[in-house]
N, C-alpha and C positions, 0 to 999 in steps of 0.2 A: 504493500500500500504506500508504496513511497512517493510523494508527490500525487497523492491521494487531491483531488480536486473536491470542492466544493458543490452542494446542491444548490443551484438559484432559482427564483422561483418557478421557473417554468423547467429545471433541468440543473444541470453541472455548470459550473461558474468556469474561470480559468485561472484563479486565485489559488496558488496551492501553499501547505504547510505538513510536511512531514510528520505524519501523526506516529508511523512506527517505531521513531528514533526514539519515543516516550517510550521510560521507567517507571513500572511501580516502587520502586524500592525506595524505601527500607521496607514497606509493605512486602505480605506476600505476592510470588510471582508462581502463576502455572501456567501448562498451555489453554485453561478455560479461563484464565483470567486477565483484563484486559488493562490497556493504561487511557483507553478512549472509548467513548460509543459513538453512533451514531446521533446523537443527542448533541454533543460539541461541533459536530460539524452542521449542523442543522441552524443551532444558534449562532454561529459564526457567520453563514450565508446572511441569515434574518438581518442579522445585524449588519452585515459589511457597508451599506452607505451611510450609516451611521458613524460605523468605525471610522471611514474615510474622511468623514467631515470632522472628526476628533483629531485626525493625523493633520489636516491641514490647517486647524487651529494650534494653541501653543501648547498642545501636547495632551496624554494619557492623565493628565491628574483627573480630570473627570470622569474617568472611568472608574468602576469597581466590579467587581466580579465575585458571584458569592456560588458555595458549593462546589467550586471547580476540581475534580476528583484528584488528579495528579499533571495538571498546569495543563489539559489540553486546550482550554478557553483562553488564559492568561497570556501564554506564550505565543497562541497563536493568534489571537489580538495584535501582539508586540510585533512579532515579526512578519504579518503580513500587511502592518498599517505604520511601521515603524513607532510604535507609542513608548514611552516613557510613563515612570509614575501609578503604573496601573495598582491600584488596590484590590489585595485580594483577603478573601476570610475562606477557610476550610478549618469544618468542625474536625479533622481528623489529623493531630498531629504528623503523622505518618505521612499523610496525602500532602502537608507544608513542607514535611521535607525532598520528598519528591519532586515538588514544585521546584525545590532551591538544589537538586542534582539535576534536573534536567535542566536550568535555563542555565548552569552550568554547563551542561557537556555541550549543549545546541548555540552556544555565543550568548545568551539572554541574561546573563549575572548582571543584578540591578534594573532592570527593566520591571520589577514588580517589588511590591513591598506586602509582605504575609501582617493581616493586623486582626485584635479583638471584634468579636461581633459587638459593634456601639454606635456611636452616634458619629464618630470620629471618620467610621470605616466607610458612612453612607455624606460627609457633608462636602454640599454641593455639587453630587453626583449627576451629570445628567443623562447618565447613561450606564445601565446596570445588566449584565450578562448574568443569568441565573439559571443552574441545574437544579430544578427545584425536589425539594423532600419529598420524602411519603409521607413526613407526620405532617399535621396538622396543627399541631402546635410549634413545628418550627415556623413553619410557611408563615403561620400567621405573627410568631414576634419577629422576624426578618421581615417581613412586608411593612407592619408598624413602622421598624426605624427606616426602614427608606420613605417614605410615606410624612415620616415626620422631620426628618433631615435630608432628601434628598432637595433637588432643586427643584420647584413648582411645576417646571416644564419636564420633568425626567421622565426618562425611557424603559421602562423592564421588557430585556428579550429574553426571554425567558422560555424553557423547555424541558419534556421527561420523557421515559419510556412509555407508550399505549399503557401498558398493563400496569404501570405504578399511580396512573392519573386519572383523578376521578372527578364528578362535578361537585363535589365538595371542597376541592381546591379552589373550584373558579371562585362559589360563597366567600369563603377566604379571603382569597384576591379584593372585591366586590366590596369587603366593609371597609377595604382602604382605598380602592382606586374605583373611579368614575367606567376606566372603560379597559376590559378582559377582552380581547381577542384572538380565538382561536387561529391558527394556520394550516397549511395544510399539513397533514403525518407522511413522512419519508422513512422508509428504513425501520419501520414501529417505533417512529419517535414523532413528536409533535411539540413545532414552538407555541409560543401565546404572547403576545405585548401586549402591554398593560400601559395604563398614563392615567395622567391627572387623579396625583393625591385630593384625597377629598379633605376639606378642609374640619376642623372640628369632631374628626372620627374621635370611638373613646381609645386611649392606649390601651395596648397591651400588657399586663401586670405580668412579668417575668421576674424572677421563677415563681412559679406557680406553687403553692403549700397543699399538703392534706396530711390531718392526723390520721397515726391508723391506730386503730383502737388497740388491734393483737399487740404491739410493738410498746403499745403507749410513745409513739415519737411523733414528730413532727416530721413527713419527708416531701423534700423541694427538688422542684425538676425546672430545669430552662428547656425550648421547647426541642431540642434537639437530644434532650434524655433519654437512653432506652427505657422504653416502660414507664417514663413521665413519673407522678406522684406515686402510682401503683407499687406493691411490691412485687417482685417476681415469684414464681410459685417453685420453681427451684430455689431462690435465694428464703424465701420462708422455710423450705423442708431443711436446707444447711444447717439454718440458724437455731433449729430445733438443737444441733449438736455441740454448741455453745460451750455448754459447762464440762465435753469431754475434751476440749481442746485444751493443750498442753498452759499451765502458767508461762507468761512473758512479760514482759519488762515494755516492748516494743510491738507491733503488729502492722503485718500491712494487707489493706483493702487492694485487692490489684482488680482492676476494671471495677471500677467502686460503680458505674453509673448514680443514681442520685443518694448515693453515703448510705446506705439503710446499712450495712454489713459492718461498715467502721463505726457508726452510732449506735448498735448493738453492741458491739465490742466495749466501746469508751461509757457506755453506761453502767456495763455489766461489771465492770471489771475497772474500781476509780485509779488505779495506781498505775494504769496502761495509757501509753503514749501511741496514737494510731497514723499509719499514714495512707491516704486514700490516694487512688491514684488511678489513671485513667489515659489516654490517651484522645479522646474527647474535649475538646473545653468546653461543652454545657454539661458535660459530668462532671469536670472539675467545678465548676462554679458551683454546680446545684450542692454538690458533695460538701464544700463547704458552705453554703446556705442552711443544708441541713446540719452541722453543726451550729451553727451561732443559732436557730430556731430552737437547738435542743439544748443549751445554756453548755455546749460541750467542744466551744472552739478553739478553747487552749490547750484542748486536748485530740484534738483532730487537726492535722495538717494535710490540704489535698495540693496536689502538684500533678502537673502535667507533662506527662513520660509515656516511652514508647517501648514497653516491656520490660522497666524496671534499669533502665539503660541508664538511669541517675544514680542510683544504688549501690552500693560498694558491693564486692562479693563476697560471702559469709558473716553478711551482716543481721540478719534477718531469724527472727528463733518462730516465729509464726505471720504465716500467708495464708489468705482465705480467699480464693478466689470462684467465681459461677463466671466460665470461659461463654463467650459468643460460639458459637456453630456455624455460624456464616461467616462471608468476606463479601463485603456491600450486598447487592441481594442476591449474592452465589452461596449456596452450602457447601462450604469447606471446612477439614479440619486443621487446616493450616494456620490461623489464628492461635486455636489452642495447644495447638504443639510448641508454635513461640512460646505462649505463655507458663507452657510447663517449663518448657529449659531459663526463662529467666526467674520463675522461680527457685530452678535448682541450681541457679548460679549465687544467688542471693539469701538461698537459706546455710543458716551456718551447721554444722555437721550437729545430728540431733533435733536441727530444725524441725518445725511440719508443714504440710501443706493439704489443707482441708477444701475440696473441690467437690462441687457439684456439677453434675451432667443429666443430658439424655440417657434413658437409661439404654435405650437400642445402640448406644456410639459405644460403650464399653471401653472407655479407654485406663484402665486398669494396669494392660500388658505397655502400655507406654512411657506410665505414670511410672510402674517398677523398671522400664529401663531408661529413663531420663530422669528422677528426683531418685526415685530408691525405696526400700521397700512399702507397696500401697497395701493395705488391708479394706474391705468394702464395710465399714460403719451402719450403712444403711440403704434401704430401698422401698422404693414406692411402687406404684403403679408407671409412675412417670420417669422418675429422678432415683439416681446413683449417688452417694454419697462417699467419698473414699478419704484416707488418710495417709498420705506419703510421709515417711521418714528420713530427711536427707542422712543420705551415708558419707559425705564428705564433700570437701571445696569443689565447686565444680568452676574452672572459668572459662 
């Protein structure tokens, strides 16, 4: 696909931008997994007279780009309009590194700047390139701030997969922008532009709270949280095993999503210091939201890491982790194989590491040969509960 052209709208543009030289990495890579869809090049077409007319003003600062997976929006913005400046936010730390190896290898170092989801990321945008969510509470607090900090005349080209996009998105769209239009679908993907913030809409209150009564806690989600305010029904069945887990001094929440497992921890147990941790930043944020909500924020620190890559090795005397099963909306267990081996990098010899799964994935025989000896604690209908014992430094 090398010099992979453009759809325009009646057909292929002549505008091209190498989409295969794109890396997932430090993400997982298979041959089912990709570093583009059909989706970037969709929104790129949509956009290109727009882009154009950004290249021939005094550059890419009015650009912003949100959800771009691993820079295929960003970079090819930059290098087929020559932009500068361009702003980007990706929820998935992994996918901002990515971003910053590839506009590395492809010549594009400093043509984009990786920033917070805020007000910062959207001001005086007028012009917004957008891979949009499945949730619906992302969609809707990223709409908010552009909406309310972009520029009165801004632009969202915005686009998704057929099957991830429903007309609950357009609602969405609708309580912030006057006018949703669909385009047509290429490739089972379809763009939509959107304009004119409506004036006086309500905000968006992120992160979003719910007490959960089992928990007695407070748990907060931003809207890019897995599982939002909800508890997960694997991470309740873990946390049933609470009081078998080893005494420590330390703990770490690895893929915390919104803290439930490190607020557990840090209530149950007051002389333990937790560290939450996600690769995500509306897990990290919410993670600590739900500490300061549960009066447990000097005792909960969340940080934003890509498999414990912060972490010293053999620092660690207990990890609790409920691994993803997927890789974006692919089922892989690639994800949780990294997160075995960074836990057995970072547990200290004696360590534990108490993991919940699928009970049909059985990863068991993985668990004993990457951390060290697993025993299975428990099981459900659903969910596997195991407990590895690190056997020594792993680095």
């Amino acid at each position: 696909m090398n010099g992979t052209q453009h759809p325009g709208p009646s057909g292929p543009a002549t505008d091209t931008f190498d989409f295969a030289a794109l890396r997932r990495l430090p993400d997982i890579e298979a041959a089912n997994l990709f570093a583009h869809d059909a989706t970037d090049e969709l929104i790129l077409a949509a956009a290109a007279e727009r882009l154009a007319g950004l290249a021939a003003g005094p550059g890419g600062a009015s650009l912003t780009v949100v959800g771009d997976h691993y820079g295929a929006l960003a970079l090819g913005a930059a290098a087929m309009h020559g932009l500068t400046g361009v702003r980007v936010h990706q929820d998935a730390l992994s996918g901002e590194l990515a971003l910053a190896n590839n506009a590395q290898r492809l010549g594009l170092a400093g043509r984009c700047t990786s920033m917070p989801l805020s007000d910062t990321l959207f001001a005086g945008a007028s012009l917004v390139l957008w891979q949009l969510p499945r949730s619906l509470d992302e969609l809707d607090e990223t709409a908010a701030l552009i909406r309310a900090h972009a520029t009165p005349g801004v632009t969202i080209i915005a686009g998704g997969r057929l099957k991830h996009m429903t007309l609950a998105m357009n609602d969405v769209l609708a309580r912030h922008f006057h006018e949703v239009s669909p385009g047509r679908a290429w490739r089972k993907s379809r763009p939509l532009e959107v304009r004119g913030p409506r004036e006086g809409a309500p905000a968006s209150a992120f992160p979003h709270s719910e007490f959960n009564e089992t928990l007695g806690l407070w748990l907060c989600a931003h809207g890019a949280t897995f599982g939002g305010t909800k508890l997960d029904h694997g991470t309740r069945f873990l946390l049933d095993f609470e009081p078998r887990m080893r005494t420590a001094g330390s703990a770490i929440d690895l893929g915390c999503g919104n803290g439930s497992i490190a607020a557990v921890l840090a209530k149950a147990r007051p002389a333990l210091q937790v560290w939450a941790t996600d690769q995500s930043a509306a897990a990290v944020a919410s993670a600590g939201a739900t500490a300061e909500a549960n009066g447990l924020g000097t005792r909960i620190t969340a940080v934003r890491d890509d498999a414990l890559a912060s972490f010293p090795p053999a620092s660690a005397e207990l990890v609790v982790l409920n691994p993803p099963f997927h890789v974006g909306a692919a089922v892989h267990a690639g994800i949780a194989l990294k997160l075995f081996d960074a836990a057995a990098r970072v547990l200290a010899p004696g360590g534990e590491l108490w993991t919940v799964y699928n009970r049909h994935l059985d990863y068991r025989a993985q668990l004993n040969k990457r951390v060290g000896d697993t025993d299975v604690m428990g099981r459900n209908s659903k969910f596997t509960v195991t407990r590895s014992v690190a056997a020594g430094r792993r680095e």
